[in-house]
C-alpha positions as CSV (number, residue, x, y, z in Angstrom):
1,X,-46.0,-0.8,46.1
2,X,-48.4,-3.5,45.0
3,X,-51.8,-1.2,44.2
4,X,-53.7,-4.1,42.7
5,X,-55.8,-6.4,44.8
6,X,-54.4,-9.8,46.2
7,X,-55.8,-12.6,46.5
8,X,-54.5,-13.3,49.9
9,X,-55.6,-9.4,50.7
10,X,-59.2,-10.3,49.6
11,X,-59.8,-13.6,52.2
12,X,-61.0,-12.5,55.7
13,X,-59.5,-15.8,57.1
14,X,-60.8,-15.1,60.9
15,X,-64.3,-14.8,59.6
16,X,-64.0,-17.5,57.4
17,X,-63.2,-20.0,60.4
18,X,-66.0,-18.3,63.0
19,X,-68.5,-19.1,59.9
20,X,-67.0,-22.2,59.0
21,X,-65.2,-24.3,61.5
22,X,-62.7,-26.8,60.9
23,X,-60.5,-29.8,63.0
24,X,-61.4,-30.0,66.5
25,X,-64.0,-26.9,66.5
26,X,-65.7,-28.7,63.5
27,X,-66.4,-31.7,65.6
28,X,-68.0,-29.8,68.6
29,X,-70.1,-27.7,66.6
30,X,-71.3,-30.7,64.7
31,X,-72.3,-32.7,67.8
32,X,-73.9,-29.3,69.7
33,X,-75.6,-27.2,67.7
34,X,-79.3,-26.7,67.7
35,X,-81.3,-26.7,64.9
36,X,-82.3,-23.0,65.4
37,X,-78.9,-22.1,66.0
38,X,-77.6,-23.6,62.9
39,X,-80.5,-22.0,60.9
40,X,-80.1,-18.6,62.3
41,X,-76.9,-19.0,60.8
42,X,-77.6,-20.2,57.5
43,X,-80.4,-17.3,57.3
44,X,-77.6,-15.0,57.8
45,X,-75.4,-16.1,55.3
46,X,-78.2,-16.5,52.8
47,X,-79.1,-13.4,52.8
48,X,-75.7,-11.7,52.3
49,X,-75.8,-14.6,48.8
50,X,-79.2,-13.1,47.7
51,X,-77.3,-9.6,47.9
52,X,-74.3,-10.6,45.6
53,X,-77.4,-12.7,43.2
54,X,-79.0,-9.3,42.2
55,X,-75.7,-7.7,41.7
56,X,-75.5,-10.3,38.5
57,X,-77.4,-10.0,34.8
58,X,-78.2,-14.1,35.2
59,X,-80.1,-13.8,38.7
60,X,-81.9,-10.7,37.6
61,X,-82.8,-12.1,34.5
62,X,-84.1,-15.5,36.1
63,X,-85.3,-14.1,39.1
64,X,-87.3,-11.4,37.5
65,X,-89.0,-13.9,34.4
66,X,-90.5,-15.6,37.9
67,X,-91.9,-12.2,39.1
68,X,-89.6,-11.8,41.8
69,X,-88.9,-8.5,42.5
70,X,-85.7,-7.0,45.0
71,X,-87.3,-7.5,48.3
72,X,-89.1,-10.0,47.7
73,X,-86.7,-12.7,49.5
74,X,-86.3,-11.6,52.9
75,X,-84.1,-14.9,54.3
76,X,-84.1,-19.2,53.9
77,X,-88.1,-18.9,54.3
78,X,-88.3,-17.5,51.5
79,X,-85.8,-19.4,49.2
80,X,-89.3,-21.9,47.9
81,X,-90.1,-19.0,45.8
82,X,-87.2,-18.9,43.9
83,X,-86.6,-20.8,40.4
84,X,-84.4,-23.7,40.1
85,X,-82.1,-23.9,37.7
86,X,-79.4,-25.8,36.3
87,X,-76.4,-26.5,34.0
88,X,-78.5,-25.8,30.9
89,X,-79.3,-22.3,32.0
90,X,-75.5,-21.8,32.9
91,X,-74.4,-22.6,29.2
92,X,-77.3,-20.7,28.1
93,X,-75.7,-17.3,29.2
94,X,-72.3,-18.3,28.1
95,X,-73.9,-18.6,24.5
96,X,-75.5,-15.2,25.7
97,X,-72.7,-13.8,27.2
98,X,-69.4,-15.1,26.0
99,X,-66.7,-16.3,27.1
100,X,-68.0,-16.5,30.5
101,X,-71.1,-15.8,31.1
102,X,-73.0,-13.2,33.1
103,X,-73.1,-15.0,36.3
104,X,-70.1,-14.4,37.9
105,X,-71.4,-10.7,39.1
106,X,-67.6,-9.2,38.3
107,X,-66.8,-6.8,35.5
108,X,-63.5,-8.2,33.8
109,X,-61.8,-4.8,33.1
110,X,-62.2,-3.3,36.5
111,X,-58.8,-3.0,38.0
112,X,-60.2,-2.5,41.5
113,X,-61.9,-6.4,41.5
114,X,-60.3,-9.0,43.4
115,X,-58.4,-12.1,41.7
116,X,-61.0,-14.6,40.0
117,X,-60.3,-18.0,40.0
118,X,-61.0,-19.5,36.6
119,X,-61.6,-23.2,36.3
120,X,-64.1,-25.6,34.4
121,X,-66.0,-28.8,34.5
122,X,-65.0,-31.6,32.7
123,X,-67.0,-31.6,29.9
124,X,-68.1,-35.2,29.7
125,X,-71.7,-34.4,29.2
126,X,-70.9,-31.8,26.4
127,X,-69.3,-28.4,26.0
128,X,-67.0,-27.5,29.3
129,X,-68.9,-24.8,31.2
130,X,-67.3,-22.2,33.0
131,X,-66.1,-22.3,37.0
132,X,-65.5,-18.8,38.6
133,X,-64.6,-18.2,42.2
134,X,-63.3,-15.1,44.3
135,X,-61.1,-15.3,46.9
136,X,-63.3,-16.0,49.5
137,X,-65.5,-18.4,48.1
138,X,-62.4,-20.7,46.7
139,X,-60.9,-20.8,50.4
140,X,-64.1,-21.6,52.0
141,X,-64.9,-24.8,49.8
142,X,-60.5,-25.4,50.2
143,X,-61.3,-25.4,53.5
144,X,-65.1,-27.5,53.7
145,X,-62.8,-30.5,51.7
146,X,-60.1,-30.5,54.3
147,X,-62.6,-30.4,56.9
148,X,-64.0,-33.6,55.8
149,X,-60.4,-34.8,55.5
150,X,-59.2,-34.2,58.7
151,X,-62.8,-34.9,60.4
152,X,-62.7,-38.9,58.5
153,X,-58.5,-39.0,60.4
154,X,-55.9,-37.1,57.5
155,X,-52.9,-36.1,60.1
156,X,-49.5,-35.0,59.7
157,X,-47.7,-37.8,59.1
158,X,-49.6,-38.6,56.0
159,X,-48.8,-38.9,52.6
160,X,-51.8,-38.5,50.4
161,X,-51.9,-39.5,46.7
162,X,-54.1,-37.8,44.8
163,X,-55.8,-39.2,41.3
164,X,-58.0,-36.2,40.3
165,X,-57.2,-34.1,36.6
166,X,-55.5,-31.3,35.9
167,X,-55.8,-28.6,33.0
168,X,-58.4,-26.5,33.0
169,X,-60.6,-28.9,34.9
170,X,-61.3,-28.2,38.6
171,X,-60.8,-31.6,40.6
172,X,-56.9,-31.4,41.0
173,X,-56.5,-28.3,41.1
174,X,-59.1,-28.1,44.2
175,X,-58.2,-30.9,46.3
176,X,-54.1,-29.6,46.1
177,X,-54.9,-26.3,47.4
178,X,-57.4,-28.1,50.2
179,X,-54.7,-30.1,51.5
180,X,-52.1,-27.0,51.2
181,X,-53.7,-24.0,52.7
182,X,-55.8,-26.2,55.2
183,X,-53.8,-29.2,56.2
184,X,-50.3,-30.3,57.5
185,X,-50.2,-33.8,55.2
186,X,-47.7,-34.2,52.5
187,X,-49.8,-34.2,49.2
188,X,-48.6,-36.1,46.0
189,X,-51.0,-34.4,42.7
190,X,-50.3,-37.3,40.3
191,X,-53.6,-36.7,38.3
192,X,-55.1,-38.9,36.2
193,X,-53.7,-42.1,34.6
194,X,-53.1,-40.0,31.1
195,X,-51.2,-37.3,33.2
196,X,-49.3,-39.6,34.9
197,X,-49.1,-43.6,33.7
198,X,-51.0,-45.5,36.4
199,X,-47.3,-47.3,36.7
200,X,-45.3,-44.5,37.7
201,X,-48.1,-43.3,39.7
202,X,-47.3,-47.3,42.1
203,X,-44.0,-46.3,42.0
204,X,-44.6,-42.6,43.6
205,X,-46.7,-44.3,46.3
206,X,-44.0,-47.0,46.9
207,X,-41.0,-44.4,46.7
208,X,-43.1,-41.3,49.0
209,X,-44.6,-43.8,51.0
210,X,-48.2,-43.1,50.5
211,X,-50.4,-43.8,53.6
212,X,-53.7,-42.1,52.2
213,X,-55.2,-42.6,48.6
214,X,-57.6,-39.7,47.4
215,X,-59.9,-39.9,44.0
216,X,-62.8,-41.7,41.9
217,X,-63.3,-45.5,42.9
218,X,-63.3,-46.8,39.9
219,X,-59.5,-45.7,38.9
220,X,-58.3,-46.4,42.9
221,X,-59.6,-49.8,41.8
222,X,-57.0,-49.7,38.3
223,X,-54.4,-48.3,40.5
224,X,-54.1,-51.7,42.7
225,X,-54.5,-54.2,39.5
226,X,-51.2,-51.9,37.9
227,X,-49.1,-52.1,41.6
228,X,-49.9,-56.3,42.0
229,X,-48.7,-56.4,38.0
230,X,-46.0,-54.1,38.4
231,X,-44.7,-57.0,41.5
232,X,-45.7,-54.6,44.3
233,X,-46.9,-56.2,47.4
234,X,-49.6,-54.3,48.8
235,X,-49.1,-53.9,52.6
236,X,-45.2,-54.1,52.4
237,X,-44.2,-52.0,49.7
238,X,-47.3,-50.1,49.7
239,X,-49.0,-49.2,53.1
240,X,-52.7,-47.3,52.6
241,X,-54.4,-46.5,56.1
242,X,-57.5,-44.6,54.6
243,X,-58.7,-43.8,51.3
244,X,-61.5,-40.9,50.8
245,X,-63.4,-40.1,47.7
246,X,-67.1,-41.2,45.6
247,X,-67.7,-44.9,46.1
248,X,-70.6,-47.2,47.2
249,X,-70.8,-49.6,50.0
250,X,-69.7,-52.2,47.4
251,X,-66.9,-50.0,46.2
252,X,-65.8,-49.7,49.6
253,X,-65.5,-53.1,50.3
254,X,-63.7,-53.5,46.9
255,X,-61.4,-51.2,47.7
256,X,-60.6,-52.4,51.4
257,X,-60.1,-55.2,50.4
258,X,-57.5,-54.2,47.0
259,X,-55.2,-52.4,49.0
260,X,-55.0,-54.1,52.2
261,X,-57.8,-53.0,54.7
262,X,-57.7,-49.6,54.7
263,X,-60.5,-47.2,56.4
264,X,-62.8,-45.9,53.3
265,X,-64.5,-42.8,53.1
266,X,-67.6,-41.2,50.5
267,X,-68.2,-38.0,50.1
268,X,-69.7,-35.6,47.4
269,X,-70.1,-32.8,45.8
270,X,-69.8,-30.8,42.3
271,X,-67.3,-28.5,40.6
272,X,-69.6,-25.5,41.4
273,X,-70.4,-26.1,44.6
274,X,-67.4,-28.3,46.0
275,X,-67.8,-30.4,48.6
276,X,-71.7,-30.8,50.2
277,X,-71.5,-33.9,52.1
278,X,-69.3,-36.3,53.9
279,X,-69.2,-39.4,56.3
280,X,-67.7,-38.8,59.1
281,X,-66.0,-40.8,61.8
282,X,-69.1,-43.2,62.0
283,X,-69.1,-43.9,58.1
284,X,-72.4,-44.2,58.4
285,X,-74.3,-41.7,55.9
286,X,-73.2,-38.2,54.3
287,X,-73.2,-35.4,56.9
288,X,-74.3,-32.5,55.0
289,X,-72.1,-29.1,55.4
290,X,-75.0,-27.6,57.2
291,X,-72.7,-23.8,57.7
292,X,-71.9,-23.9,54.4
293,X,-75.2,-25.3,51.8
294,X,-79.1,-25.2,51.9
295,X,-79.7,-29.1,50.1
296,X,-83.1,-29.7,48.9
297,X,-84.5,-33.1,47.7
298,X,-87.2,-32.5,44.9
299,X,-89.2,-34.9,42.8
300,X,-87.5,-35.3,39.3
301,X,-91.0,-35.1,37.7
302,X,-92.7,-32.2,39.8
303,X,-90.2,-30.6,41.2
304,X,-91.7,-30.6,44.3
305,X,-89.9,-31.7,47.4
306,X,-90.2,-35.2,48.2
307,X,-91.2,-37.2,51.4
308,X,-88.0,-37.5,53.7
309,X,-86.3,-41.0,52.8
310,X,-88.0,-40.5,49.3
311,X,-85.0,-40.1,46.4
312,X,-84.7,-36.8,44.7
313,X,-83.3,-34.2,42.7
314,X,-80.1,-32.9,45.1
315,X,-80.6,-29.1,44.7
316,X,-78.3,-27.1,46.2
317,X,-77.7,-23.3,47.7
318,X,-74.1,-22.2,48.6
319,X,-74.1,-20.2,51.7
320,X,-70.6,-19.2,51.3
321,X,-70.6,-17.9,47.6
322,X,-71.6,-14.2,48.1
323,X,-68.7,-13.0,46.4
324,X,-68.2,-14.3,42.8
325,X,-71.3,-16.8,41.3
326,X,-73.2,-17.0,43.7
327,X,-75.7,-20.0,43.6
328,X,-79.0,-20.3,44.5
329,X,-81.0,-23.1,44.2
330,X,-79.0,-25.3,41.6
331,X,-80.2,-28.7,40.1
332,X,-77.0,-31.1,40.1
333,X,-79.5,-34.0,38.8
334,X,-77.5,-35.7,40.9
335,X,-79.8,-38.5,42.9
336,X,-79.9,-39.1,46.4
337,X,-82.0,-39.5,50.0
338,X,-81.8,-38.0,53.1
339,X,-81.6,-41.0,56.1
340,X,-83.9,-41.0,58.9
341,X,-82.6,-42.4,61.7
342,X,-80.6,-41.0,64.2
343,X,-77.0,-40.4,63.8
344,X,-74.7,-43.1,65.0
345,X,-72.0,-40.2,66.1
346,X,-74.8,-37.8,67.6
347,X,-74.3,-35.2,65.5
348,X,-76.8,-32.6,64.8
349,X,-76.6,-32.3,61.0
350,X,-79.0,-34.0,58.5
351,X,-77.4,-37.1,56.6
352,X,-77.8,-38.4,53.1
353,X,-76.7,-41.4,51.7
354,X,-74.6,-40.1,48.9
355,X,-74.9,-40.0,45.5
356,X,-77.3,-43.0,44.2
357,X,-77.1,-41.7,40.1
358,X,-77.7,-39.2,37.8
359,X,-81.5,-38.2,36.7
360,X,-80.3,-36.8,33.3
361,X,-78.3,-40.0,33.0
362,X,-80.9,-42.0,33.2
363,X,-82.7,-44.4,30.4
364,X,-85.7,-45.6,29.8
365,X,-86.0,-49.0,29.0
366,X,-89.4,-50.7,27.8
367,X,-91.4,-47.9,29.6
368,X,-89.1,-48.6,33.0
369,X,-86.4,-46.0,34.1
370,X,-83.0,-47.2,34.4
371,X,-80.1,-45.3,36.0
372,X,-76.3,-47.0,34.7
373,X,-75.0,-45.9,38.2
374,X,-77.0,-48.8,39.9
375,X,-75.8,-51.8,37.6
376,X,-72.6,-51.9,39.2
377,X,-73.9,-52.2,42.9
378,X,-76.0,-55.6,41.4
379,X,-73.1,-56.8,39.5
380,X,-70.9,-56.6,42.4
381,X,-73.0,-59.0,44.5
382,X,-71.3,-61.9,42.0
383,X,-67.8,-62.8,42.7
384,X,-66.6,-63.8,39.6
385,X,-67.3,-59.7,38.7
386,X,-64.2,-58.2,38.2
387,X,-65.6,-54.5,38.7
388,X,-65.0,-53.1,35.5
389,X,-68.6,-53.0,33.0
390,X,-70.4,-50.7,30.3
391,X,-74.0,-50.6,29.6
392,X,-75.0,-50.1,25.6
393,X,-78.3,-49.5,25.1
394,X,-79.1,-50.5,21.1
395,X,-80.8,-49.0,18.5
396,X,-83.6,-51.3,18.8
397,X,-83.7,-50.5,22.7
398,X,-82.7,-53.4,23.9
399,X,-80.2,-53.2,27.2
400,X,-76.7,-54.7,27.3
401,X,-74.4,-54.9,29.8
402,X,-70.7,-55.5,29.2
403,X,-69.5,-56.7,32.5
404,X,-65.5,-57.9,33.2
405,X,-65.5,-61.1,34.5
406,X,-63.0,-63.6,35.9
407,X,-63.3,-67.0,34.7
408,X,-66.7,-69.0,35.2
409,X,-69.5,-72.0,35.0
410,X,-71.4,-71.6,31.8
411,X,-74.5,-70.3,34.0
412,X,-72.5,-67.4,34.9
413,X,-74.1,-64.8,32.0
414,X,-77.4,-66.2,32.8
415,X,-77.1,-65.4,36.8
416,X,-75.7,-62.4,35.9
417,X,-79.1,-61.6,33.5
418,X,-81.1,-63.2,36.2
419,X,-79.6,-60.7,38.9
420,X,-80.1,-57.7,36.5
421,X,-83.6,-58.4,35.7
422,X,-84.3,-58.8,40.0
423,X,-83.3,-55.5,40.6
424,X,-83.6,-53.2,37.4
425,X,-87.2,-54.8,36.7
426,X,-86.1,-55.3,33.1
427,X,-84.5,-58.1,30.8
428,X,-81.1,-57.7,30.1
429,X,-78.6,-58.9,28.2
430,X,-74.9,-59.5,29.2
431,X,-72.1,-60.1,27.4
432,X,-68.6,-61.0,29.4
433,X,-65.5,-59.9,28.8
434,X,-61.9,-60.3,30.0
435,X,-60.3,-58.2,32.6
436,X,-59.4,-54.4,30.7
437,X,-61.6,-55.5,27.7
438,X,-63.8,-52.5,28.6
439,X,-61.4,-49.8,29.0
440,X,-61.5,-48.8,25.6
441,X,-65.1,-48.0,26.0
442,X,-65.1,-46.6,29.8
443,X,-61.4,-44.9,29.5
444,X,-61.2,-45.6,32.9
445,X,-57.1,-44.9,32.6
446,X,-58.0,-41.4,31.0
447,X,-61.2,-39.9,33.2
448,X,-62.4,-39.5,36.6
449,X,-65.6,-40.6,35.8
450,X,-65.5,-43.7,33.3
451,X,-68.6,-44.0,30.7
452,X,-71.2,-46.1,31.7
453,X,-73.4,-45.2,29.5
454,X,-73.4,-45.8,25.4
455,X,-76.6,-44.8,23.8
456,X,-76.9,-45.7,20.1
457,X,-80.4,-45.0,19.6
458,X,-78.9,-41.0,19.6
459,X,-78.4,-42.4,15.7
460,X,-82.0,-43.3,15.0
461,X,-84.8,-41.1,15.1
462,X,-85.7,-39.7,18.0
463,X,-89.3,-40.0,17.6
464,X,-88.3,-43.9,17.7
465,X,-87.1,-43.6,21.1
């Protein structure tokens, strides 16, 4: 007899639907509940996280430098009173607490703890920080990523590829068990162009027949350029109905129009929180996971929250994480705004417009704030642009923007400089390059997220800066 926990054992699966529907029941719930129904929920929930947060050395610890006492939060009115924090703080008690930290609320050598599930992020802004989840908690955000799946049309027939990494990194991991536990699609895990070569990866979706794409624009992009050089006609040999994952408008329209006029989908989220928002079947704006997270908006400067259509800070509380790290109030520094007009699907949840950049990404240029994320947007409006680009930013401070382009008029750097300057508010300088030219730079064939950003004043001084 098995006397040590399961994992299976530790998921209470009816209660996980009743607090977090999915397919059909998703859809009604969406379009009819009331605002004071849904927070009555979210009240609930939050309180059973703030239960779980004191059981952990990190939430006393922060909670209590703040003054706040047990007691003192008594449900979501409350949550204003508590400290944000954010990634910095997390590899603060790692260093404090190693390996993993004292957030995870779990004691490593008690045999009577369920499973944890170990992950990490992807280290591309520094040192990889830890990624804990119990049972629970990993089924609930498997199941909010299916749920946007199958909300934006995933159904049986499918065969979805998916481009997200492996290892110890969450992405693939994640979106594998999504579609195993809470779909009926077939599901191809080819990773990332390093774990499988982007032209094996075209011959999968050829052989398997592919009908959905899942992962980062930017590779889904690569992937179409490898299948048209590999002598794959896309629409014949390769049919894609839908493609869901992180792309603006202009990535979306990139995209449709790469792989044959497929139905595109955004959505968001981090590797500890999963999946916040989505669009749904209207495509118009991120529906927020209302059940599931409490998403702020705050100014980057005052932390304060901002006026509604205002960007901000995304700052986010998991209502479903009350059994392993629990998180309250978390700073992605990830940018976006929350839209104002109505929904065009009448649905009752609040809508952002996805992610818009990163605050700690950002530069400063000649006294003017510049965020990487938004060149690409302005570059894409020219279509000798080939969607591929790198800004450096020298050590005298001066910004360049290394941008692929397809064969042009000699005016095409200078229109490209005059379209930078229009909607950055600063001088620019471009430099063109041929098509792959910047993949060295962006290893677009090796990560999820390429590097846009190369800062060599980190060299010089930082007083100079």
């Amino acid at each position: 007899m098995n006397e040590l926990p399961s994992y299976i054992g530790a998921v209470d699966i009816e209660r996980l639907l009743e607090d977090h529907p999915i397919g059909g029941d998703f859809d009604t719930f969406a379009r009819t509940v009331s605002r004071d129904e849904l927070f009555a929920r979210q009240d609930r929930l939050f309180r059973r996280c703030v239960a779980q947060a004191w059981r952990t050395g990190f939430y006393r610890r922060l909670w209590g430098a703040a003054g706040i006492e047990p007691g003192d939060i008594r449900g979501l009115e409350d949550l204003p009173k508590l400290p944000v924090f954010d990634k910095s703080d997390l590899m603060r008690s790692i260093e404090e607490h190693p390996p993993f930290g004292d957030f995870g609320g779990f004691k490593a050598d008690d045999p009577s703890r369920p499973p944890v599930v170990f992950h990490t992020t992807s280290g591309t802004t520094g040192r990889p920080q830890t990624l804990l989840f119990g049972p629970k908690s990993r089924e609930a955000q498997n199941l909010l990523l299916a749920r946007a799946y199958r909300w934006q049309g995933l159904r049986a027939g499918d065969v979805a590829h998916g481009c997200y990494g492996h290892g110890t990194v969450n992405g693939g991991h994640y979106v594998r068990e999504a579609f195993l536990h809470w779909t009926n699609a077939l599901f191809i895990s080819a990773g990332t162009g390093l774990e499988t070569p982007s032209a094996r990866q075209v011959g999968l979706m050829r052989d398997f027949g592919t009908t959905v794409l899942v992962g980062f624009a930017d590779y889904l992009k690569r992937l179409a350029e490898v299948a048209v050089a590999e002598g794959l006609t896309i629409g014949e040999d390769i049919r894609i109905r839908m493609i869901s994952g992180h792309m603006s408008p202009e990535d979306k329209a990139t995209l449709a129009n790469l792989w044959g006029g497929p139905t595109c989908y955004d959505w968001y989220g981090v590797g500890d929180t999963g999946i916040i928002a989505a669009e749904g079947p209207d495509r118009d704006g991120l529906y927020i996971m209302e059940d599931a997270h409490w998403l702020e908006l705050l100014d980057v400067d005052s932390g304060e929250p901002v006026t509604q259509g205002e960007p901000g800070d995304m700052v986010c509380t998991c209502l479903y994480k009350d059994d392993i790290y629990p998180i309250l109030r978390f700073n992605t520094h990830d940018l976006s705004r929350e839209r104002i007009d109505a929904s065009p699907g009448s649905y009752a949840l609040r809508r952002i417009d996805g992610f818009l950049g990163r605050s700690d990404n950002m530069v400063k240029i000649k006294g003017i704030n510049v965020f990487p994320h938004a060149v690409g947007p302005l570059l894409a409006k020219v279509p000798e642009f080939l969607g591929e680009f790198v800004c450096r930013v020298t050590a005298q401070g001066n910004l360049v923007v290394v941008a692929e382009a397809g064969s042009g008029d000699g005016e095409l750097a200078p229109r490209l400089r005059a379209l930078l300057k229009n909607g950055l508010g600063i001088d620019v300088d471009v430099e063109l390059a041929a098509r792959g030219a910047t993949a060295h730079l962006t290893e677009v064939e090796r990560r999820q997220k390429p590097i846009r950003l190369i800062d060599e004043r980190a060299r010089t001084d930082p007083r100079e800066r």
